[in-house]
C-alpha positions in Angstrom: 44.1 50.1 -56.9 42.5 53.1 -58.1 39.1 54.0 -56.5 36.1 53.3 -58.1 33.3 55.4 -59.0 30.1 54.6 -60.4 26.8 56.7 -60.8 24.1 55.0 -62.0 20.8 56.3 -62.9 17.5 54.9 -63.4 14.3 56.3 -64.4 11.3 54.4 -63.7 8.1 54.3 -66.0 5.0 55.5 -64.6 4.3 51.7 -63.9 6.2 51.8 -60.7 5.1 54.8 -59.1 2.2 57.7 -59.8 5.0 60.0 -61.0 8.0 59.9 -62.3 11.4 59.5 -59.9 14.8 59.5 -60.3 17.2 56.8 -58.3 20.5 57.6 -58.0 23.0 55.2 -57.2 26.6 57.1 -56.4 29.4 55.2 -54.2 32.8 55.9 -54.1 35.1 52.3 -53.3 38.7 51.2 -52.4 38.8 47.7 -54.1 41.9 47.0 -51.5 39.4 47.6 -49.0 36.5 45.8 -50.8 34.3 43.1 -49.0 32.5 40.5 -51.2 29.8 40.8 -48.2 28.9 44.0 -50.2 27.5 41.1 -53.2 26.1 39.1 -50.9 21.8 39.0 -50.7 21.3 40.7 -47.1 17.9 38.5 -47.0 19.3 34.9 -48.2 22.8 35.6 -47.8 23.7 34.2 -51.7 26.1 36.0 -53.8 24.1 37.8 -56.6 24.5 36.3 -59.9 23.2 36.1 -63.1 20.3 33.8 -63.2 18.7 32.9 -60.1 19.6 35.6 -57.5 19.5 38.5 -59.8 20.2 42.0 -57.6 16.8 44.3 -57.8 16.5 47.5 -57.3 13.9 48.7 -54.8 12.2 52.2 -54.8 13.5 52.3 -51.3 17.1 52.2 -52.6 17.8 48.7 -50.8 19.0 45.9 -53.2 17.5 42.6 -53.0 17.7 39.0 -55.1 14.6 38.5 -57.1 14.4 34.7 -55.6 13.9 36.3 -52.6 11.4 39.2 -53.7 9.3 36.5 -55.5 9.2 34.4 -52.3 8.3 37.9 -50.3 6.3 39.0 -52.9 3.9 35.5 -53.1 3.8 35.2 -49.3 2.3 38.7 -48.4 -1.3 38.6 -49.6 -2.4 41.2 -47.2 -1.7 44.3 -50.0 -2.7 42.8 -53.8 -0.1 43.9 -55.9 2.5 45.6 -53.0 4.9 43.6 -50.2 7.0 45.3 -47.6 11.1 45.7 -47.9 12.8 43.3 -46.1 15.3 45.7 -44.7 13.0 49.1 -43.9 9.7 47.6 -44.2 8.7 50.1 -46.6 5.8 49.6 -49.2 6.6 48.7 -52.5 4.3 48.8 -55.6 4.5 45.2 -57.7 5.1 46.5 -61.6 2.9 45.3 -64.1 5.1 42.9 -65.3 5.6 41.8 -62.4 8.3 40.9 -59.5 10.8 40.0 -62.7 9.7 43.4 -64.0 11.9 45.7 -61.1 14.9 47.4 -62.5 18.5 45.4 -62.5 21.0 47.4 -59.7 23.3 48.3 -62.1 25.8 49.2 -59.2 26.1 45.7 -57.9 26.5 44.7 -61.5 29.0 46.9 -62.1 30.6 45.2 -58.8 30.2 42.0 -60.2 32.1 43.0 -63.4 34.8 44.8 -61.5 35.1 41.4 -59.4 35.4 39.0 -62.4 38.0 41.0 -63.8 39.6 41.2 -60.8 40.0 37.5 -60.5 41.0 36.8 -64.2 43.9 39.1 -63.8 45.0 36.8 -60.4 43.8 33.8 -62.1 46.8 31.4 -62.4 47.6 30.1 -66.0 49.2 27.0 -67.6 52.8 28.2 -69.2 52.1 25.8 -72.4 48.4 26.5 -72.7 47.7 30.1 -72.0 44.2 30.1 -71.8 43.9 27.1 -69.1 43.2 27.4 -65.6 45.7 25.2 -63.3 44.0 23.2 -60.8 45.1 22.3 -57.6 44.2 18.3 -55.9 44.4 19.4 -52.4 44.3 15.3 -51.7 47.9 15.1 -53.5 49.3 18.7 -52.8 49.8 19.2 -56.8 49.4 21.9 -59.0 49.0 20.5 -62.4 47.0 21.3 -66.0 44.4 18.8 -67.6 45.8 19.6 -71.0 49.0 19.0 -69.8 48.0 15.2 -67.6 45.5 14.3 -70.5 42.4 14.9 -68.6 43.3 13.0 -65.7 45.5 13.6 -62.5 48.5 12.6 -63.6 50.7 10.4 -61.2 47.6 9.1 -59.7 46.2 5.9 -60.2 42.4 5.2 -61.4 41.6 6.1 -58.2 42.3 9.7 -58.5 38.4 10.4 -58.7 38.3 10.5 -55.1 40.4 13.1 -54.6 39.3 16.5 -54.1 40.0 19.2 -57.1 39.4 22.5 -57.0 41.3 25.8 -59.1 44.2 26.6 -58.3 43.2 30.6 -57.6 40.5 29.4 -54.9 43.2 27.5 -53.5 45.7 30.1 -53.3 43.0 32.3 -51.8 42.8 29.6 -49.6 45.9 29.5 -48.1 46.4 33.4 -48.4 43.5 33.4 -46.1 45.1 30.5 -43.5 48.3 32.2 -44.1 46.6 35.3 -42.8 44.7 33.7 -39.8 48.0 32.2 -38.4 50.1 35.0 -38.9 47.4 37.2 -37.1 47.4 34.0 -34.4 51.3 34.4 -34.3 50.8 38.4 -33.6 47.9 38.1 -31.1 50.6 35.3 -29.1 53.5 37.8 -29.5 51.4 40.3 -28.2 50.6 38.4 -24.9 53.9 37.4 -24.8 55.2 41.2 -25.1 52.4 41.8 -21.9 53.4 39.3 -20.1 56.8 39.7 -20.3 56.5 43.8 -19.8 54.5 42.8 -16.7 57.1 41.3 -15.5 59.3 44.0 -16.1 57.6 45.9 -14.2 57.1 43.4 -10.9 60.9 43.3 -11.4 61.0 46.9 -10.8 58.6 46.9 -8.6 60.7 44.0 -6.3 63.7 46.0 -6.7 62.4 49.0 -5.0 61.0 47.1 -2.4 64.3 45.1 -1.8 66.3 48.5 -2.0 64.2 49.7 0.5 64.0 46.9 2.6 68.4 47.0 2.1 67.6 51.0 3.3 65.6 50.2 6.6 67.9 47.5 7.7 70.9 49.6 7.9 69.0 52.7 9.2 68.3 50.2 11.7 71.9 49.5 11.9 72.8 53.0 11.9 70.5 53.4 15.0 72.3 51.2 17.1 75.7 52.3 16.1 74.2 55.8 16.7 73.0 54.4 20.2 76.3 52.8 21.2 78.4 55.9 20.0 76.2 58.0 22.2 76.0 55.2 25.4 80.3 55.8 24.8 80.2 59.3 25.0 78.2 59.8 27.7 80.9 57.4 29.7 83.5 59.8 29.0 81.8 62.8 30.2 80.7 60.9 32.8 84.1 59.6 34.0 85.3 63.2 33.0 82.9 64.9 35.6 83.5 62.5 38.5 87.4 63.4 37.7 86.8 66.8 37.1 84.4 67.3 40.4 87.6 66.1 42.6 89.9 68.1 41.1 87.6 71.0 41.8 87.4 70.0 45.2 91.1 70.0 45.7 91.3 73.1 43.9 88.8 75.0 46.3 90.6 73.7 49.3 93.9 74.6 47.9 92.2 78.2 47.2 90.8 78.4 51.3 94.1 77.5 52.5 96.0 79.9 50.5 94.0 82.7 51.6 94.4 81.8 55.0 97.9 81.5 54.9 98.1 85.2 53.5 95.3 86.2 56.1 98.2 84.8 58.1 100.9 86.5 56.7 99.4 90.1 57.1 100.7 92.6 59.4 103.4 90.0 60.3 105.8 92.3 59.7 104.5 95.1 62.4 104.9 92.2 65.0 107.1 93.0 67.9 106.1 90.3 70.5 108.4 87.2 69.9 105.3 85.5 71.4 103.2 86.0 68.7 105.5 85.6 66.2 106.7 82.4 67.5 103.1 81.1 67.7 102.6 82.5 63.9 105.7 80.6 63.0 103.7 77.4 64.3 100.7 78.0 62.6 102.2 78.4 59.6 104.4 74.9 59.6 101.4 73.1 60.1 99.9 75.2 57.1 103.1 74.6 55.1 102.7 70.7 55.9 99.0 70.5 55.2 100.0 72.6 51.6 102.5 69.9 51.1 99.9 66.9 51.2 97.2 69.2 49.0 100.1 69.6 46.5 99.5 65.8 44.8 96.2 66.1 42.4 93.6 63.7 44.3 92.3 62.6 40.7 94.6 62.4 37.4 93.4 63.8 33.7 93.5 60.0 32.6 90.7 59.1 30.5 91.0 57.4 27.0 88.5 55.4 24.7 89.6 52.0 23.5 88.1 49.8 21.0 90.8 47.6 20.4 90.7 45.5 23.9 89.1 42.5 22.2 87.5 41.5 18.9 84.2 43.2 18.6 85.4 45.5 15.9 86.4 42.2 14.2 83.5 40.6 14.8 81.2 43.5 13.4 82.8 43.8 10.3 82.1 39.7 10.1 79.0 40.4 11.2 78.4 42.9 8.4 80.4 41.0 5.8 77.7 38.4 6.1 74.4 40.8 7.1 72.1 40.2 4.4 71.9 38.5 0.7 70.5 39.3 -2.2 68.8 36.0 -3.5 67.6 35.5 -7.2 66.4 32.9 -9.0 66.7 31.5 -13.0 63.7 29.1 -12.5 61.2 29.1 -15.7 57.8 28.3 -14.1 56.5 27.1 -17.5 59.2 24.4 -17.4 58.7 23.4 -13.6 56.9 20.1 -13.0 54.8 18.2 -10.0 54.2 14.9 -9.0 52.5 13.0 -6.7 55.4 11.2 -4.6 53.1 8.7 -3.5 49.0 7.8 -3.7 47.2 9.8 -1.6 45.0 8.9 1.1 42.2 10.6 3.0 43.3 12.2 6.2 46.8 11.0 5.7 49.6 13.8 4.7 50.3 13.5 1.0 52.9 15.2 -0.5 53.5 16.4 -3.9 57.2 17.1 -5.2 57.5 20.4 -7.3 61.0 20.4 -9.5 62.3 23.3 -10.8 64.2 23.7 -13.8 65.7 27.2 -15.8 65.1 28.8 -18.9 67.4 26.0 -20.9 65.6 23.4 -18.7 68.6 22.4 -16.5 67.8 21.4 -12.5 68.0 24.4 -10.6 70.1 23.1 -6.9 69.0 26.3 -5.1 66.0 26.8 -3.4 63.5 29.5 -2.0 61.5 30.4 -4.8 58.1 31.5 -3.4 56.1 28.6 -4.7 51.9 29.0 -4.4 49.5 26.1 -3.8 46.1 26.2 -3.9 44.5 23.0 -2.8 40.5 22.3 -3.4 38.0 19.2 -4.4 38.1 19.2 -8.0 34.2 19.0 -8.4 34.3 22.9 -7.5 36.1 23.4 -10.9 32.9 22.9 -13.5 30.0 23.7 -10.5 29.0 27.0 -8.9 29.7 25.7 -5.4 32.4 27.6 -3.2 34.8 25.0 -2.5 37.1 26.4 0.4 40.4 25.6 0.5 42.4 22.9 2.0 45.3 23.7 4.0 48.8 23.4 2.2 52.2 23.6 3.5 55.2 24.3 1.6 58.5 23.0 2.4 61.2 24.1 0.7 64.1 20.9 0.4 67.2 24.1 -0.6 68.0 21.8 -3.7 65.5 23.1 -6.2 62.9 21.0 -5.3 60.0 21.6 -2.7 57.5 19.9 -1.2 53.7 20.5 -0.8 52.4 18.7 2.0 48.4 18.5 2.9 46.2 15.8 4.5 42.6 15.1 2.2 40.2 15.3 4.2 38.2 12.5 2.4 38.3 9.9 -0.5 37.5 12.2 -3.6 39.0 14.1 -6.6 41.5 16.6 -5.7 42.4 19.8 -7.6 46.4 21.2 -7.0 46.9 24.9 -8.3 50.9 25.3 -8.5 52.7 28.9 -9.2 56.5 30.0 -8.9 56.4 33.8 -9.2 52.9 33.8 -8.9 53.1 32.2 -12.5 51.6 28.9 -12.9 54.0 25.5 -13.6 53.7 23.1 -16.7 52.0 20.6 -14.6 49.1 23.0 -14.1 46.9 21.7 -12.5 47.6 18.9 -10.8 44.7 16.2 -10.4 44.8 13.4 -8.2 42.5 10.4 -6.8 42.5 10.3 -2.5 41.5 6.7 -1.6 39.8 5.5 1.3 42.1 2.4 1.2 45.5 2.6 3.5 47.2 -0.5 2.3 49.9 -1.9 3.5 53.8 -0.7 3.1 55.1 -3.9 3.2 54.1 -7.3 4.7 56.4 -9.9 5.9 56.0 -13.6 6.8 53.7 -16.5 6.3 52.9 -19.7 8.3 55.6 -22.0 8.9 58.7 -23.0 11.0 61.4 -21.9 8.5 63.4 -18.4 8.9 60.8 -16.3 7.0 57.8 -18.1 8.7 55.4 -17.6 11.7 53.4 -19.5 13.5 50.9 -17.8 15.9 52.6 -14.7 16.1 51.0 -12.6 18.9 52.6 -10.0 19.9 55.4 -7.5 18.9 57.4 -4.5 20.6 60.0 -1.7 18.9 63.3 -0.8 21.2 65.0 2.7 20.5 66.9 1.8 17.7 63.7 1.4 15.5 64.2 -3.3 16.0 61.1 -5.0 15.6 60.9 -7.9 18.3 57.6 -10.5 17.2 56.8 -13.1 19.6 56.0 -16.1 17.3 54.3 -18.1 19.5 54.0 -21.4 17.8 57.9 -21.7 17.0 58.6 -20.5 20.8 60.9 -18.0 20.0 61.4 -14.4 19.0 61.7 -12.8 15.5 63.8 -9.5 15.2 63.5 -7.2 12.1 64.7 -4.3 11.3 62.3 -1.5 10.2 62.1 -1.9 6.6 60.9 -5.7 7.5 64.7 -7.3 6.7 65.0 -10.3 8.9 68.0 -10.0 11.3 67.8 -13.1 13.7 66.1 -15.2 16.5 66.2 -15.5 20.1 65.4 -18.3 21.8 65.1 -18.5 25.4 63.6 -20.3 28.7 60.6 -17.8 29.4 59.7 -18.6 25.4 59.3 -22.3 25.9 55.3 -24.1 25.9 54.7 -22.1 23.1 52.6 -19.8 25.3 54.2 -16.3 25.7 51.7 -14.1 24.6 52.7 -10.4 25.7 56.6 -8.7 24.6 57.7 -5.0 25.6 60.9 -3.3 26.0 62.4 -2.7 29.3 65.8 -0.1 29.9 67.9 -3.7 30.0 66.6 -5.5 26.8 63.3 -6.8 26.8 60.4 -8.4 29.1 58.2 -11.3 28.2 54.8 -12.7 30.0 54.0 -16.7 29.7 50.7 -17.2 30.2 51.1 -21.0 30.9 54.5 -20.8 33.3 53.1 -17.5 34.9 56.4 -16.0 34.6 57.9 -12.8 33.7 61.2 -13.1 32.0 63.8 -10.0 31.7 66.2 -10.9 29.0 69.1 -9.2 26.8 68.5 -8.5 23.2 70.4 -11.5 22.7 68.6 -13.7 24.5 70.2 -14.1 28.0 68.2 -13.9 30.8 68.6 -11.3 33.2 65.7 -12.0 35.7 62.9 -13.8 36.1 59.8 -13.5 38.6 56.4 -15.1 39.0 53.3 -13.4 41.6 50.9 -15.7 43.2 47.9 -13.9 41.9 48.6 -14.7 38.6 46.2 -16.9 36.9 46.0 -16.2 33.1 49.0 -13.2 32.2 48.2 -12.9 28.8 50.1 -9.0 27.9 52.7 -7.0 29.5 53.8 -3.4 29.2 57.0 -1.4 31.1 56.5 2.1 32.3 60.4 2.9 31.7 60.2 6.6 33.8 59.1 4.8 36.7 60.4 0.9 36.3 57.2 -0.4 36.5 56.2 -3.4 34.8 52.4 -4.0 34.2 51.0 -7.3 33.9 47.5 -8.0 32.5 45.8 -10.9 33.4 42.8 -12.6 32.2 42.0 -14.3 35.2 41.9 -12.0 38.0 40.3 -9.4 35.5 43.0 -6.8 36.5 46.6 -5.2 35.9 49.2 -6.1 38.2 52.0 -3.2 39.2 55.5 -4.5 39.9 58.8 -2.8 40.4 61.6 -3.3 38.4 62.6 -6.4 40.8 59.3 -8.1 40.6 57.6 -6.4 43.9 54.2 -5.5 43.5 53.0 -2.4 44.0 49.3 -1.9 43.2 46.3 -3.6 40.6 44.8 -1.4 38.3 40.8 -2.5 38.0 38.7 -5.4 39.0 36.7 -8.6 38.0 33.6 -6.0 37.3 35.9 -3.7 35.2 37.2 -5.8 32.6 36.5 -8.4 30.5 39.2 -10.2 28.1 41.7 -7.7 28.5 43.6 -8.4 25.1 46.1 -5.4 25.9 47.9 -3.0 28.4 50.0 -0.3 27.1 51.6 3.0 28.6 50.7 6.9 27.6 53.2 9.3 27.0 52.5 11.0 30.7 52.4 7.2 32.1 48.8 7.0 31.8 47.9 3.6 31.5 45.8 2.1 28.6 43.5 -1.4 29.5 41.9 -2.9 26.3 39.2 -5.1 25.6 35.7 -4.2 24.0 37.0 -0.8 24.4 40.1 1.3 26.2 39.8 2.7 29.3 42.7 5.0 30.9 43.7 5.1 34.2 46.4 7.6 35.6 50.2 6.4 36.5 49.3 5.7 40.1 45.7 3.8 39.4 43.0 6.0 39.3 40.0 6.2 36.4 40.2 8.3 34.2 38.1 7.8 30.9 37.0 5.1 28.5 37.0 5.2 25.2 35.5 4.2 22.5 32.5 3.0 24.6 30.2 2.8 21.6 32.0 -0.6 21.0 31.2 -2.6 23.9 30.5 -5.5 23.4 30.0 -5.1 19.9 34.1 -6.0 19.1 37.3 -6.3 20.6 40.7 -4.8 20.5 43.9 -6.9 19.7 46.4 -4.7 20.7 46.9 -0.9 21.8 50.2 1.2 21.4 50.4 5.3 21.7 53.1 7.3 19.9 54.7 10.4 21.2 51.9 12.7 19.9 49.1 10.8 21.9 47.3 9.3 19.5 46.4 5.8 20.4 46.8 3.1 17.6 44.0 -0.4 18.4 44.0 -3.3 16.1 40.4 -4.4 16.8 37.8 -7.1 14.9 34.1 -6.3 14.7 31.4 -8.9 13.3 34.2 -9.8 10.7 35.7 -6.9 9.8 39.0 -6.1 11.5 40.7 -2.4 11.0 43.3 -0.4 12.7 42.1 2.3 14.1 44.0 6.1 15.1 42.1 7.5 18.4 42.6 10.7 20.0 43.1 10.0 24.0 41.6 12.4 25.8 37.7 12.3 23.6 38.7 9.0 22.2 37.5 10.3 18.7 38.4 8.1 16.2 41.2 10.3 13.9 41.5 7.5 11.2 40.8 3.9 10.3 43.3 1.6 8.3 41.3 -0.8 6.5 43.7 -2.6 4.5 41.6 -2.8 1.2 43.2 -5.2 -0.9 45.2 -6.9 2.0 42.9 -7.8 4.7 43.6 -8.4 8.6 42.8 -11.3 9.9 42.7 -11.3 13.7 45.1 -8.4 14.1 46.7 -8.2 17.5 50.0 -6.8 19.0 50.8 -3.3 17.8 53.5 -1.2 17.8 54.8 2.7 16.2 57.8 3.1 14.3 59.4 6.8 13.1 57.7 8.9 10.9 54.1 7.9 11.6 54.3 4.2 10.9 53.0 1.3 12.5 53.9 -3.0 12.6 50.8 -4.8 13.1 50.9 -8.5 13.9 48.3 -10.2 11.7 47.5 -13.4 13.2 45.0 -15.0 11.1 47.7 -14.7 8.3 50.5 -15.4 10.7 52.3 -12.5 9.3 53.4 -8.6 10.1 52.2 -5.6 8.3 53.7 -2.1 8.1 51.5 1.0 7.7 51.6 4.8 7.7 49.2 5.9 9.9 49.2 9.6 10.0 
């Protein structure tokens, strides 16, 4: 378009002003460039037009709709017949006609004009009827004429009323302008990408330098120790060469003496007349000759060589080298990558959260050690100004593509995960997650009855090394084995079992010991069910639970009764009692520590040391208040109770040595009735024997 110049000039009458003035409007404009903000009321923010917002022409040179200067014009009573310029604030003089009476700005006028035209020209037209306008229904997506469709949307039904018509050109102008936003959208996204991706261009060259420097420092430090060793080999052979060479020398310098005095012999020998002498030289010198004789074999030898072919360290370097060092890269495309949850989380138990890679075409990657970050917080900290520190993460990386986050929430609450591969966040970004309060159970097994599947009073239950689960059930007089997932394997029936009154199970190095608390036996059987031995005490009065300190061969034997813990050997001997009437009361359980401490229960634990001796209580905040069921302490030391209090029955996770309680288990939605024996499986699970509904419960614990 060609620029635009127009120079307008208005005179106004002695009306307006004291004296005559001269406006001049002059402004030079590229219409390519033009902005219809420049006919737009700076005051009301209306296009000018014709009728009601008719551009005025202020003294002040500021332009102004004359709806706008009446409104001013009516509301400023402080000056009669003046207001104040919206823009400048400048004074203006009413004219005696009034606010009607200001001069037209023939400028934005002139604009207007040029703008009509302008749109005429882009106006689209109807083919057939030249001088119509097409419309566009933006309900249908149609372009069509109304002298063409008869004055109606053709196509449409009655209905068509509803639909929304506007012209064709505004609609054009419409979709110029969206066509417009998203192509500058597309451009602003390219232009990130183009960042992003020369950012990473440049941590690429940055990585490289530091891995060919890292490549560079490794073999220096290579080249040291070869350096070292080549030096450590020469100094042997000039080592080995002096002590050779320092004999030699010797040998030489002797060889030297004795040669001089042979010729210090030798002189004036031949001036000798006195066959005496001579005879005695003659002597001298055989002895001389025979001493010369043994100094003329080298004491040493020049033998000295450096071998590096007597076995296969040279070999073995070059393996060693051949296999020094990889380069490791990756293909992984962190935008693709995704994270789950691999099961519900639950506070202060380790959750874990699967991260799975995949590459650019969004196949499994089967490599690991991509440097994965996690960033672990409450997710409250998100949309508040509080600080929310970080909860400890740890990454493990499985060397198939997939890793593992593992962390332990420290309470029931909303969770925040931040993932990153390459320090560039993962589709699944971020993860949220829900930690319950609630542990329930993994799997629960058995109801009341006399079938194969079915308890009745089960009491007590014991786990030998290969991870069988052996469940006194009381009522049927026998034993119930399972396996660790809960899969019934078989019974055993046997002698010590009969009454239906054996109440305490553990395993011994043989099979496994019972107590009957009616019989007052101890019974040593196979895991089979054949007995092996079987021993009563005296003493006894009410045995009620039994544990087997394997290190030692001890078997422990709680009993109600005589409020204490009987000591036996392996054959049945006794040995010592741990406690007395005063100490306990209803010991429910005995149980061995992972130093042999042993573990009494009844309102609360107290530990005594292998050979007897006090050593704490814990949990005394509960005496009296509830009892335990059953105790058991894994290899970490962390004591697992079943215990009951006014109703509520949980499983609690102590810490021996403070007793602090680490956990509870409160079995939300599957609640303990009477829990009692207790036992710990691998991996930080437990069985619990749930009396009151004569079934056994499996739990992860830590």
């Amino acid at each position: 378009m060609e620029a635009l110049r127009l120079a307008i000039q208005t005179r106004l009458g002695e009306r307006m002003v004291s004296m005559s003035s001269m406006l001049v409007e002059t402004v030079s404009i590229n219409y390519e460039d033009f902005n219809e903000s420049f006919l737009t009321c700076g005051t009301c923010l209306c296009v000018y037009d014709g009728s009601e917002h008719i551009p005025k022409l202020l003294p002040c040179s500021h332009t102004v709709c004359l709806h706008c200067l009446t409104r001013i014009a009516a509301s400023q009573t402080r000056e009669a017949g003046a207001f104040r310029c919206p823009i400048c604030r400048e004074l203006i003089t009413i004219p005696r006609g009034g606010v009607p009476a200001l001069p037209p700005s023939f400028l934005v006028n002139q604009l207007l004009d040029l703008m009509s035209r302008q749109r005429r020209e882009v106006i689209p037209k109807c083919s057939v009827h030249i001088n119509q306008e097409l419309l566009f229904c933006e309900t249908c997506d149609t372009v069509f004429c109304t002298v063409c469709t008869g004055g109606s949307h053709a196509g449409t039904s009655p209905g068509c009323t509803e639909h929304t018509i506007i012209p064709f050109s505004i609609a054009i102008k419409r979709m110029s302008e969206i066509l417009l936003y998203k192509a500058n959208e597309c451009i602003s996204k390219l232009t990130q990408a183009q960042e992003s991706v020369g950012a990473e261009l440049r941590r690429l060259e940055t990585a490289t330098e530091r891995c060919l420097n890292a490549v560079d420092a490794e073999f220096a430090e290579i080249i040291s120790k070869v350096e070292k060793r080549r030096a450590e080999l020469q100094a042997a052979v000039t080592a080995a060469a002096r002590d050779k060479k320092h004999v030699l020398e010797e040998q030489h310098a002797l060889i030297e003496a004795e040669k001089n005095k042979v010729e210090r012999e030798c002189d004036g020998l031949q001036y000798q007349v006195e066959v005496r002498n001579i005879t005695q030289r003659i002597g001298s010198l055989s002895d001389q000759l025979d001493a010369a004789v043994a100094l003329s074999e080298p004491r040493e030898n020049a033998f000295i060589t450096a071998e590096f072919n007597h076995n296969e360290a040279l070999m073995e370097f070059e393996r060693a080298l051949s296999i020094f060092g990889r380069v490791r890269s990756s293909t992984t495309l962190p935008g693709l990558c995704r994270a789950r949850l691999k099961d519900p989380a639950v506070a202060k138990l380790q959750a874990t959260v699967v991260v799975e890679t995949v590459d650019y075409h969004g196949h499994p990657r089967n490599a690991g050690g991509d440097p994965i970050g996690a960033e672990l917080t409450l997710a409250d900290s998100i949309n508040t100004d509080n600080q929310s520190t970080s909860i400890e993460t740890e990454i493990k990386d499985l060397e198939d593509g997939s890793y593992e986050v593992l962390f332990r929430p420290p309470s029931a609450s909303r969770y925040v995960l931040k993932l990153s591969v390459f320090e560039r966040p993962i589709k699944d970004y971020p993860v949220f997650f829900d930690a319950t309060e609630h542990n329930e159970p993994v799997k629960i097994y058995g109801r009341r009855g006399h079938g194969k599947d079915e308890f009745h009073q089960p009491v007590a239950v014991a786990v030998d090394d290969d991870n069988m689960i052996y469940v006194v059930d009381t009522g049927n007089s026998r034993i119930k084995v399972l396996d660790d997932n809960l899969e019934f394997q078989r019974h055993i029936t046997n002698e010590g079992l009969d009454g239906r009154s054996c109440t305490g199970i553990a395993v011994s190095e043989q099979g496994l010991v019972i107590v009957n608390w009616r019989t007052r036996t101890v019974t040593e059987m196979t895991s089979l069910g054949d007995t092996i031995r079987s021993f009563s005490h005296n003493a006894f009065q009410e045995p009620i639970d039994i544990a087997v300190d394997r290190s030692y061969g001890h078997v422990l034997v709680a009993d109600n009764g005589q409020c204490c813990v009987f000591v036996f050997d392996c054959d049945g001997k006794i040995l010592f009692q741990v406690g007395k009437r005063s100490m306990f009361k209803l010991i429910s359980s005995v149980t061995i520590g992972p130093a042999g401490e042993i573990l009494v229960a009844d309102s609360r634990i107290q530990v005594f040391s292998a050979k007897g001796d006090f050593s704490e209580e814990i949990y005394a905040e509960g005496k009296g208040k509830g009892r335990y069921g059953g105790i058991a302490v894994d290899p970490d030391g962390r004591i697992l109770g079943s215990r009951s209090d006014k109703g509520r029955s949980v499983i609690q996770v102590l810490k021996l040595g403070g007793g602090a309680i680490l956990t509870e288990i409160d079995s939300h939605s599957s609640k303990l009735r009477r829990p009692s024996g207790i036992a710990v499986l691998p991996d930080n699970h437990l069985v619990v024997v749930d009396l009151g509904n004569d079934c056994i419960k499996k739990y992860r614990y830590w």
